[in-house]
Structure formats: C-alpha cells, structure tokens
LOFITOR-476412 format. One record per residue: residue number from 1; residue in three letters; x, y, z of N, C-alpha, C in turn. Coordinates in Angstrom, 2 decimals, always signed. Layout:
N
 seq type     n_x     n_y     n_z    ca_x    ca_y    ca_z     c_x     c_y     c_z
 NUM  ALA       X       Y       Z       X       Y       Z       X       Y       Z
...
REM end
This chain:
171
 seq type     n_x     n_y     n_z    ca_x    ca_y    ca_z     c_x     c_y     c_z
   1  UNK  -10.88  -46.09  +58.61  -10.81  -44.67  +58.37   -9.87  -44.38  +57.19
   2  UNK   -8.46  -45.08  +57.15   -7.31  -44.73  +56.02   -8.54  -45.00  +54.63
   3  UNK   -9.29  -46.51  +54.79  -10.05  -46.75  +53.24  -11.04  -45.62  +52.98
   4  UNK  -11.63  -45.14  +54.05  -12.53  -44.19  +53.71  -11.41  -42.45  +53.35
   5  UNK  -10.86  -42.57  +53.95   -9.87  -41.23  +53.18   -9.66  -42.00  +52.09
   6  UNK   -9.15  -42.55  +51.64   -8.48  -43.25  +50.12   -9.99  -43.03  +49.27
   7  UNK  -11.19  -43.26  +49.55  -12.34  -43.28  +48.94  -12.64  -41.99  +48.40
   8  UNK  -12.30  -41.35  +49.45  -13.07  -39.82  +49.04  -12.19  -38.94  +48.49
   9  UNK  -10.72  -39.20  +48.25   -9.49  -38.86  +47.39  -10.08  -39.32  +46.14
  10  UNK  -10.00  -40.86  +45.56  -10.25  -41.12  +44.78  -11.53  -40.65  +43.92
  11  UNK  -12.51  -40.46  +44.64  -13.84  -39.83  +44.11  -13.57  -38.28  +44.01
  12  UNK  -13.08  -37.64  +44.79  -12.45  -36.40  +44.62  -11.90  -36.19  +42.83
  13  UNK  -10.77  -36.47  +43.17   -9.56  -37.18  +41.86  -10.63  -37.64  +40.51
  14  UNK  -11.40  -38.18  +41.09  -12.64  -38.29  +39.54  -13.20  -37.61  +39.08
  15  UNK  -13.78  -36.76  +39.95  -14.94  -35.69  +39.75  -13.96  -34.43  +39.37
  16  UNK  -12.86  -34.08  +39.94  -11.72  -33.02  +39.07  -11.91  -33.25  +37.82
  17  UNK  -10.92  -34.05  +37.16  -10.67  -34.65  +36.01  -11.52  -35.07  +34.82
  18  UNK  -13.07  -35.38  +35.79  -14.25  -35.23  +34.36  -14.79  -34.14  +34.51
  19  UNK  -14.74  -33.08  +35.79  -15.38  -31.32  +35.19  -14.24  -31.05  +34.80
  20  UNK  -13.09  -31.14  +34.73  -11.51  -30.50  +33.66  -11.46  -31.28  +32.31
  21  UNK  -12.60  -31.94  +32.07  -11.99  -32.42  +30.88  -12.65  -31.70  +29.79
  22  UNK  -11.44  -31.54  +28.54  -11.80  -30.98  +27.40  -12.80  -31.02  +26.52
  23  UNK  -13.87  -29.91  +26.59  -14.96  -30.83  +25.10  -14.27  -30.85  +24.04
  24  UNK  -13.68  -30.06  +23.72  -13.04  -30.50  +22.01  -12.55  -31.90  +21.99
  25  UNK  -12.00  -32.14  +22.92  -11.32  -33.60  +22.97  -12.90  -34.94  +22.68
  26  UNK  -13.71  -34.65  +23.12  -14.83  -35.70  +23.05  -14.81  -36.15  +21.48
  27  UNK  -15.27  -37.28  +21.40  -15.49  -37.85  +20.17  -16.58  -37.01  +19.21
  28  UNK  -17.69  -36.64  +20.19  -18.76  -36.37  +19.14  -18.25  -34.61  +19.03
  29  UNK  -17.58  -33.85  +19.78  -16.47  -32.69  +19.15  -15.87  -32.81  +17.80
  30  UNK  -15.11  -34.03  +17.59  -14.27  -34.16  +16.76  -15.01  -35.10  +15.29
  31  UNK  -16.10  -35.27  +15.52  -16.75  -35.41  +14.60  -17.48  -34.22  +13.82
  32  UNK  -18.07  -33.49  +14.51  -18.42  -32.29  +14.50  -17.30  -31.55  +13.08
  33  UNK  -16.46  -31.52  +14.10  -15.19  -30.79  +13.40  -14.63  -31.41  +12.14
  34  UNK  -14.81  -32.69  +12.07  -14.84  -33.08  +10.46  -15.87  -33.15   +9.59
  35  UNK  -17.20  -32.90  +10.07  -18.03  -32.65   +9.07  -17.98  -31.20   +9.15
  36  UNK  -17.55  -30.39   +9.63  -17.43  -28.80   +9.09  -16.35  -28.96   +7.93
  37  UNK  -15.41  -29.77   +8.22  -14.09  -29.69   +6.65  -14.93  -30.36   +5.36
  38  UNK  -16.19  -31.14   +5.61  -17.16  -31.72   +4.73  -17.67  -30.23   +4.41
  39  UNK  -17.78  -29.68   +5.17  -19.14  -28.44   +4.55  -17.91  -27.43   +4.21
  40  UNK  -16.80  -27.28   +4.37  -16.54  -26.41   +3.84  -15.77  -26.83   +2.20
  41  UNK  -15.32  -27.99   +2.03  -15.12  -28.31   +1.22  -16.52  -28.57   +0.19
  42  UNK  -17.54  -29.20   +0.44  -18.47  -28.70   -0.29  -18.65  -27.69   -1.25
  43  UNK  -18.64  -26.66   -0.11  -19.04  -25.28   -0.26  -18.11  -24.50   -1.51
  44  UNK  -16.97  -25.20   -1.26  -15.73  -24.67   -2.39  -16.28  -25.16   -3.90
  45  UNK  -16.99  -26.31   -3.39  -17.50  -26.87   -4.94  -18.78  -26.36   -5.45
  46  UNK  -19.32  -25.94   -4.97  -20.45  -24.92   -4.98  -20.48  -23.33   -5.31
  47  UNK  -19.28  -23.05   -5.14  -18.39  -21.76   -5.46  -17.80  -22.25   -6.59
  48  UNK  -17.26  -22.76   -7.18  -16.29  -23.17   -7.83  -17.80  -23.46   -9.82
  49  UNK  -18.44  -23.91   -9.06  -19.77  -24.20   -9.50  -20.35  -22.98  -10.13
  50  UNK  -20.47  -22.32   -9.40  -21.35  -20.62   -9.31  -20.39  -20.02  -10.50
  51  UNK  -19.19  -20.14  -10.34  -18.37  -18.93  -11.44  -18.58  -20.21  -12.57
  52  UNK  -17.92  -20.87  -12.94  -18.47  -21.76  -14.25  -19.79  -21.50  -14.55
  53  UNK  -21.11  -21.31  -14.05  -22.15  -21.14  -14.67  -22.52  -19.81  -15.09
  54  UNK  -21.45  -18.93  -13.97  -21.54  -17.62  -14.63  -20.53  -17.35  -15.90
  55  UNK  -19.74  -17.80  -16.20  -18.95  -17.83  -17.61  -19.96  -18.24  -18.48
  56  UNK  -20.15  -19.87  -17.94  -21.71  -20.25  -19.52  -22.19  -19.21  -19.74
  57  UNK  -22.98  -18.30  -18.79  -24.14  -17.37  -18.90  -23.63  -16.35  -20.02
  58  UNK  -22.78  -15.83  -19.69  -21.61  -14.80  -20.46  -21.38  -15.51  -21.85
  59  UNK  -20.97  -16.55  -22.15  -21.13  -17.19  -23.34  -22.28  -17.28  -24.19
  60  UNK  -23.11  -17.41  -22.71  -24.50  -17.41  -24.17  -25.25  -16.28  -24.32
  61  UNK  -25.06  -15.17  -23.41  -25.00  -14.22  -23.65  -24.72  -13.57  -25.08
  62  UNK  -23.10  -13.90  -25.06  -21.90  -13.24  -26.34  -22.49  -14.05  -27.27
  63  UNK  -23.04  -15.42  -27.71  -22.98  -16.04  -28.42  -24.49  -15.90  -29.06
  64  UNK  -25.62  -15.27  -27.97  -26.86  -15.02  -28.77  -26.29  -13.44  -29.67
  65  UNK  -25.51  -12.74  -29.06  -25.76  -11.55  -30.29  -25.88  -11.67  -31.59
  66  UNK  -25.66  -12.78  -31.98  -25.27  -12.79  -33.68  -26.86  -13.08  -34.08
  67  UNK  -27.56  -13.28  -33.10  -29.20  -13.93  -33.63  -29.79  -12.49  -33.20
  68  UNK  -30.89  -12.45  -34.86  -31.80  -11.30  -34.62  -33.14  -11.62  -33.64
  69  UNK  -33.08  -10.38  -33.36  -34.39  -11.14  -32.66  -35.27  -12.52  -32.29
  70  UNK  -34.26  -13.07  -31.22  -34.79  -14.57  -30.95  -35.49  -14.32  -30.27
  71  UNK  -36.52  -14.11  -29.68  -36.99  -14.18  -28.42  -37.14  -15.38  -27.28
  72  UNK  -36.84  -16.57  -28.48  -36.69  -18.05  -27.75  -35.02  -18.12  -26.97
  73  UNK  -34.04  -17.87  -27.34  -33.07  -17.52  -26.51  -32.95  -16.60  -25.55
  74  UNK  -33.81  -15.97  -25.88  -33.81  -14.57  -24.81  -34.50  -15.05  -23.06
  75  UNK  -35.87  -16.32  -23.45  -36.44  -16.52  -22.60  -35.03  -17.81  -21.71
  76  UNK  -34.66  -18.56  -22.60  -33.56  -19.51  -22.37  -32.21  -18.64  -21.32
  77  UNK  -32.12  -17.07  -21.63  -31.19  -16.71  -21.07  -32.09  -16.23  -19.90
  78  UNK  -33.26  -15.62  -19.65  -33.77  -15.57  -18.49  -33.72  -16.54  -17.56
  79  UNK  -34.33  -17.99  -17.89  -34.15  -18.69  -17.63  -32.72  -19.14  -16.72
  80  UNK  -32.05  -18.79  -17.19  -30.37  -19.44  -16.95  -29.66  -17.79  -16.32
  81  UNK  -30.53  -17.10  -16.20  -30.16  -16.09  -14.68  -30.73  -16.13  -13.36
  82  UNK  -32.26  -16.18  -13.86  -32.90  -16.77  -12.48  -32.50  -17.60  -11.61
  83  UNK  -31.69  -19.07  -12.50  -31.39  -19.98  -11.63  -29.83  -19.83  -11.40
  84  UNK  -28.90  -18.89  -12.21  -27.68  -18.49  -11.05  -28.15  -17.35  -10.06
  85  UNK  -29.08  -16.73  -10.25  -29.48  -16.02   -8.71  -30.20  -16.81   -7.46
  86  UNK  -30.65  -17.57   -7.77  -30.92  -18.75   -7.01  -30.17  -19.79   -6.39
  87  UNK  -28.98  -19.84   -7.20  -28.00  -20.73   -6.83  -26.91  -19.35   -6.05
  88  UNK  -26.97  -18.68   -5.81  -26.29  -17.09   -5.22  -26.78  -17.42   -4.18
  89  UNK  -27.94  -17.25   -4.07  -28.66  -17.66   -2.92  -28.24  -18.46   -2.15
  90  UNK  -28.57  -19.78   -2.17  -28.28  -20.96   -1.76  -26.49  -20.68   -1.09
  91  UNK  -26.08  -20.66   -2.37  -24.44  -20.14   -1.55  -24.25  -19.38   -0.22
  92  UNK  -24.96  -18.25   -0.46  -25.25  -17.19   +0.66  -25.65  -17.72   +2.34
  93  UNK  -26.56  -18.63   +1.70  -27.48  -18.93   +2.97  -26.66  -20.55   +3.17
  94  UNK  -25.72  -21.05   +2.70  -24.28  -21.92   +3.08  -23.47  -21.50   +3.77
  95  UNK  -22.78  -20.50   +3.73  -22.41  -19.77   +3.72  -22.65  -19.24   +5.27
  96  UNK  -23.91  -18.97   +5.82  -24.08  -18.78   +7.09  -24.37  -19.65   +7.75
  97  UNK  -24.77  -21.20   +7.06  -25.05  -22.40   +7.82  -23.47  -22.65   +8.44
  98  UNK  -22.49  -22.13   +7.81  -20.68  -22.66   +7.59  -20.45  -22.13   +9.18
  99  UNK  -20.88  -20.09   +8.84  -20.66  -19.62   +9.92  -21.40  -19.87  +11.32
 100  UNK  -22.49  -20.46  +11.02  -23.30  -20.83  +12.68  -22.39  -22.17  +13.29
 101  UNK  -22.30  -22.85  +12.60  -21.34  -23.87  +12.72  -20.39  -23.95  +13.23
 102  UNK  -19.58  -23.28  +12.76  -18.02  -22.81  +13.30  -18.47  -22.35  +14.63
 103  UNK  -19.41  -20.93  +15.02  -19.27  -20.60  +16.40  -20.16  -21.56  +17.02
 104  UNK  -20.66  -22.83  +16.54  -21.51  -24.06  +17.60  -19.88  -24.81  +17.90
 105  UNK  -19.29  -24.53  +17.18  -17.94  -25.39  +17.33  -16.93  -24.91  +18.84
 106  UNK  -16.99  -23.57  +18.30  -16.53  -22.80  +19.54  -16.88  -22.71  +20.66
 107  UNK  -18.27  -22.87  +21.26  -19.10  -22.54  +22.07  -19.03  -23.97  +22.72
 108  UNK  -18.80  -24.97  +22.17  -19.03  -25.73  +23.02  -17.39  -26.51  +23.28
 109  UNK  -16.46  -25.95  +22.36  -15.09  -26.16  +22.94  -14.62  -25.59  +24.08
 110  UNK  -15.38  -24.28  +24.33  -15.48  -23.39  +25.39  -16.20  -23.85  +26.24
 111  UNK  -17.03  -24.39  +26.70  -17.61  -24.92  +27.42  -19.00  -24.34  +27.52
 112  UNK  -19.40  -23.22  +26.74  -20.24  -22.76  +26.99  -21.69  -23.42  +26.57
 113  UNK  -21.93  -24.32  +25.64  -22.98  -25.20  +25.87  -22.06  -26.53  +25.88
 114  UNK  -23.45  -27.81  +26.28  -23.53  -28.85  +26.67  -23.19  -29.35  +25.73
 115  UNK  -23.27  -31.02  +25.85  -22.48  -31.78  +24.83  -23.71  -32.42  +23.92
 116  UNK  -25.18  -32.58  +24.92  -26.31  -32.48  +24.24  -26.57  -31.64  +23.52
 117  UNK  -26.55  -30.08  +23.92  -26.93  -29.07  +22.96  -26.12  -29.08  +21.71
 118  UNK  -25.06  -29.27  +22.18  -24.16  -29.09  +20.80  -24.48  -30.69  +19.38
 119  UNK  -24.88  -31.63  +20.37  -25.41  -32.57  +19.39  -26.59  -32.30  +18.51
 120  UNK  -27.52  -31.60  +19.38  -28.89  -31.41  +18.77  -28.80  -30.31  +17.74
 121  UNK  -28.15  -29.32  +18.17  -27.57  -28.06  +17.39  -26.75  -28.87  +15.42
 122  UNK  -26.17  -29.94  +16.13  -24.84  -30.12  +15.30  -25.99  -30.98  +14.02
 123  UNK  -26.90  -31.51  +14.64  -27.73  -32.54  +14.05  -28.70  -31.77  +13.14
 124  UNK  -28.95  -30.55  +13.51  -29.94  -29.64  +12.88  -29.50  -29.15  +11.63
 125  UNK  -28.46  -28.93  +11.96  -27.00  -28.03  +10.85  -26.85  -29.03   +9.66
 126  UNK  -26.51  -30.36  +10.55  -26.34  -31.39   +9.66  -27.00  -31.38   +8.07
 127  UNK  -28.34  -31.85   +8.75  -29.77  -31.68   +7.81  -30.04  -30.60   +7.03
 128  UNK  -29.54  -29.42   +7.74  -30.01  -28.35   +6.53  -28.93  -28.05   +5.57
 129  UNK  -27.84  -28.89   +5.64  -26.70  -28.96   +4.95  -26.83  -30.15   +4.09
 130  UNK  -27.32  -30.97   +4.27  -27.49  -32.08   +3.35  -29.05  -31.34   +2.43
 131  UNK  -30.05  -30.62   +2.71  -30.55  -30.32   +2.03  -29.95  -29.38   +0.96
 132  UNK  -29.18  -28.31   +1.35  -28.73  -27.54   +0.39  -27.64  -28.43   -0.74
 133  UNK  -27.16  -29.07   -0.24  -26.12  -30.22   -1.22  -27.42  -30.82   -2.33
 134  UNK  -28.63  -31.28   -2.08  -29.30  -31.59   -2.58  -29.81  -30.18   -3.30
 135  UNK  -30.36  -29.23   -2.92  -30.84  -27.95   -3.56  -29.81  -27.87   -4.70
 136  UNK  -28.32  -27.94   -4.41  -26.95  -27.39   -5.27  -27.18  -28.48   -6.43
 137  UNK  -27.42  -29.59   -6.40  -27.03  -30.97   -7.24  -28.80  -30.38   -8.52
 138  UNK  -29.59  -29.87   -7.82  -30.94  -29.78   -8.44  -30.32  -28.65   -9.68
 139  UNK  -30.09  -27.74   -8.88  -29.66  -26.07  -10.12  -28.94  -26.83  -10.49
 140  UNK  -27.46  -27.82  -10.80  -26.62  -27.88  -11.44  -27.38  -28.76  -12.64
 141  UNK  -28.45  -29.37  -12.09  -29.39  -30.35  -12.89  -29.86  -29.37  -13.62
 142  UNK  -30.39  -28.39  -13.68  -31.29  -27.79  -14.05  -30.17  -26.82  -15.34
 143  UNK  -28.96  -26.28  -14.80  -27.87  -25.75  -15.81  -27.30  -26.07  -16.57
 144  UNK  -27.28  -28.08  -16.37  -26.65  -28.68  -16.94  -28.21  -28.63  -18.71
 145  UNK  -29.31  -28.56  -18.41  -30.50  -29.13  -19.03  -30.87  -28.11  -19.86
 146  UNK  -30.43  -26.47  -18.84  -30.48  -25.09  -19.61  -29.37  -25.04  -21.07
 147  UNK  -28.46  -25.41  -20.49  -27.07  -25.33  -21.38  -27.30  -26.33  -22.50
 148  UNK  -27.84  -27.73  -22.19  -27.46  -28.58  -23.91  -29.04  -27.88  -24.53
 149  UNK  -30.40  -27.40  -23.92  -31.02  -27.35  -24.83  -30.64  -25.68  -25.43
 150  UNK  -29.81  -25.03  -25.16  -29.50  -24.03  -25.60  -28.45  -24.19  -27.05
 151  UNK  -27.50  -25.24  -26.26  -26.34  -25.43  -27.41  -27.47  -26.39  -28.44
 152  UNK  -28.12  -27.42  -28.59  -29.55  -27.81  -29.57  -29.82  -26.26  -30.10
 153  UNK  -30.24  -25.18  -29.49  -30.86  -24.84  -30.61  -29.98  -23.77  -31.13
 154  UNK  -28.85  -23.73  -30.75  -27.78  -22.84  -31.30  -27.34  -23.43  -32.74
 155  UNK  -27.49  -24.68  -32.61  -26.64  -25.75  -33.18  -28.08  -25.85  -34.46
 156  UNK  -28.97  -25.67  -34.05  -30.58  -25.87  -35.32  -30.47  -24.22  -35.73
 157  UNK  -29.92  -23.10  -35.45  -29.82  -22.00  -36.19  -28.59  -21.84  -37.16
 158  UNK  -27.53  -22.54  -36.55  -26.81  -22.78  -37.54  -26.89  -23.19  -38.52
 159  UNK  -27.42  -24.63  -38.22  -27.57  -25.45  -39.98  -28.83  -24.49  -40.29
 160  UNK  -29.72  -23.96  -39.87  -30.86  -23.14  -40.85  -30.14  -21.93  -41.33
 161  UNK  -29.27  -21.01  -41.36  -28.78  -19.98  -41.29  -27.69  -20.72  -42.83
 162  UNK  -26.94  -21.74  -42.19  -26.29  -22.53  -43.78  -26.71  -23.06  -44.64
 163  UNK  -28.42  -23.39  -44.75  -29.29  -23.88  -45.58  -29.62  -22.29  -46.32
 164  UNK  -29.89  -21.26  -45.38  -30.63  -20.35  -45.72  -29.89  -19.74  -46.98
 165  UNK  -27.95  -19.92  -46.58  -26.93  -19.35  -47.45  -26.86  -20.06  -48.42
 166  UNK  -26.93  -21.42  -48.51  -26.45  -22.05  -49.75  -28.05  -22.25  -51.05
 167  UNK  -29.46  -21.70  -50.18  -30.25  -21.86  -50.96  -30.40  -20.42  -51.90
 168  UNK  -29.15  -19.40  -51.29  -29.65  -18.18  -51.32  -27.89  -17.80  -52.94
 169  UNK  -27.15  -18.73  -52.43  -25.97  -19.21  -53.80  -26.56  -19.84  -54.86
 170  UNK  -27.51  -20.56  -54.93  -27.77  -21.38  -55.79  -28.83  -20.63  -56.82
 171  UNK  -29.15  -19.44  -56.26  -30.47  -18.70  -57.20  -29.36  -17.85  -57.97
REM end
C-alpha cells in the first residue's frame, strides 16, 4: 500500500509539473523567438533599403532636369517608381508578417495555442518570410540594373552634349 501511495504521488508530482510547465521555455518557443530577431532585423535592412532607393529616385529625378525632353529617362524614371512602390509594398505586407508573428509568439507563451499549432503556424510564417527576402533581393536586383543603365546613359548624354559643344567652338 505505502509503494502504491508513493506511485500515485509521484505520477501526481509529474502530471503537475508538465501541465505547469512554461511554453516559452520549450525549445521550439525559443527558436521561434530567434527567428523573429532574424525577421526583424531583416526587415531593418529592407527599410534601410527603401529610403536609399528613394534618395537614388530623387537624384535622378534632380539630375534628369537638365535634359530636354528625354522621353527615354522619363520611361527609366517610371520604371524606378513602380518598383519602389512595389518594394513599399512588400515592406508593408513584412511588416504584418512581423506583426502576426509576434502575437503567434504570445499566444502560445500564453498558453493559448498548442505547441503543434504554433509549429505549423511558425513554419508557414517562416516560408512566407523567406519568400519576401527573396522578393526584396529581386527589386534590389532590379534597382541595382535601373540605376547603372541610367547612370550609362547619363554618362552617353554627357559626352554627346561635350561633342555637341566643342563641334559647335570649332565653327
């Protein structure tokens, strides 16, 4: 009888201690919680990203006025707004992947979902976060490709514009 009380203490004493135990404390919690400092640090570089391409824009903006009527820069600066409103985008909709995240973080530190749900949840997030890192790396591809063929043909109006002057000294 004493082993069978000692049994059902002990199983007692178990079953407390794993429904009291902490989810934040779990491993796959605390993984969780460092790939959110991944996405939010990201995200800073993606921001950080967004205003540099909006300065270029502003540059080439300021820097087409001196050309009459290009219409080939003009399409180049369309070009190179579309894809910072697109990359706005993308930020935006980061941005709420950051915030679903955070309260999947909460919700299940709270206990309020499972440690499955919060995996499957955490796994979903994951993925659509590694796509947008990929979406971000594409526009920066694409700004980086806007910008040198812009500075090319900034750089071919110049020397035509100093040909145009020195053929125009010589008469």
């Amino acid at each position: 009888m004493k082993n069978i009380s000692k049994l059902i203490f002990l199983v007692s004493l178990l079953a407390y201690t794993s429904c009291k135990q902490n989810p934040a404390e779990s491993p796959e919690h605390k993984a969780m919680v460092e790939k959110h400092g991944e996405m939010e640090t990201s995200h800073e570089t993606m921001t950080k990203e967004h205003s540099n391409m909006k300065d270029d824009h502003q540059e080439m903006v300021d820097a087409h006025k001196s050309i009459e009527n290009d219409s080939i820069h003009l399409v180049i600066e369309q070009k190179h707004l579309s894809l910072l409103a697109k990359h706005g985008e993308l930020i935006k909709t980061h941005e709420a992947l950051m915030q679903k995240h955070a309260d999947l973080e909460t919700k299940h530190a709270s206990g309020e979902i499972t440690l499955e749900q919060m995996t499957t949840e955490h796994e979903s997030m994951k993925a659509e976060h590694e796509s947008m890192e990929k979406e971000h790396q594409e526009i920066t591809n694409e700004h980086r490709h806007i910008t040198e063929e812009d500075e090319k043909m900034m750089k071919e109006d110049q020397e035509k514009a100093a040909e145009t002057e020195s053929d125009q000294n010589k008469e």
